[in-house]
C-alpha positions in Angstrom: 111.5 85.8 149.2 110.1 82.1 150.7 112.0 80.3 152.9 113.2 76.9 150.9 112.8 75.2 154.6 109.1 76.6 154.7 106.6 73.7 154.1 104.8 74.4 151.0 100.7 74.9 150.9 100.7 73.3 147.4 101.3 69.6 149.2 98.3 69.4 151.3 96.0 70.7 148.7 97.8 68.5 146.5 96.8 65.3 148.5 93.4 66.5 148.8 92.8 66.8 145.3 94.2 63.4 144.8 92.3 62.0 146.9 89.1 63.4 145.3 90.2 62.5 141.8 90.6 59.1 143.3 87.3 59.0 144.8 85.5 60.6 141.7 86.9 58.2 139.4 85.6 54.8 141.4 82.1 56.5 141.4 82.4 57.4 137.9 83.4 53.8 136.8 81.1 52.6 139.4 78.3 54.1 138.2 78.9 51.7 135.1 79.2 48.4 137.1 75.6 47.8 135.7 76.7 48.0 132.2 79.9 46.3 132.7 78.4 43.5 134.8 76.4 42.4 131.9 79.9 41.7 129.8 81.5 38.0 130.0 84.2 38.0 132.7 87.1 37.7 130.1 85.6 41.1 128.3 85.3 42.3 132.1 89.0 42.1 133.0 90.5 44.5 130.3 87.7 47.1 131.0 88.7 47.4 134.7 92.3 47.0 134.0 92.0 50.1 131.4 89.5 52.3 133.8 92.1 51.5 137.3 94.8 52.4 134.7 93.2 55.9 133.4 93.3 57.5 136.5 96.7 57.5 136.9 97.4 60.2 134.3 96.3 63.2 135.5 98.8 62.8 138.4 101.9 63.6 136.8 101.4 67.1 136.2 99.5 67.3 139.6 102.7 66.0 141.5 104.5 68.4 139.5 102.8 71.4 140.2 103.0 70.3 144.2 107.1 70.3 143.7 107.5 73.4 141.4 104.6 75.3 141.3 104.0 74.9 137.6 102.0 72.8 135.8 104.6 72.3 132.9 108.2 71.8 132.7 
């Protein structure tokens, strides 16, 4: 039986993959900087608004898996 007041490992290795997703997602996008640079800057704007928006899903069943333990509710 775990100990509820036990710090979790789950937490730690959580931050660390979010912090790699993070980082492999700017080089992915900036890998593409050449492409996009070539666009207009109004045709620029929604491109890196969508790609710094992206990211961000992955993380919610990440966070939940550092809280429960399970990927899925």
């Amino acid at each position: 039986m775990t100990d509820p007041n036990q710090p979790s490992w789950r937490k730690p290795a959580g931050i660390f993959l979010i912090l790699g997703l993070i980082a492999f997602w700017a080089l992915l996008i900036s890998s593409f900087s050449p492409v996009i640079g070539t666009l207009p800057g109004w045709a620029q704007i929604p491109v890196y608004l969508v790609s710094g928006i992206i990211w961000i899903a992955p993380l919610r069943p990440l966070l939940q898996w550092m809280e429960t333990g399970r990927w899925r509710a």
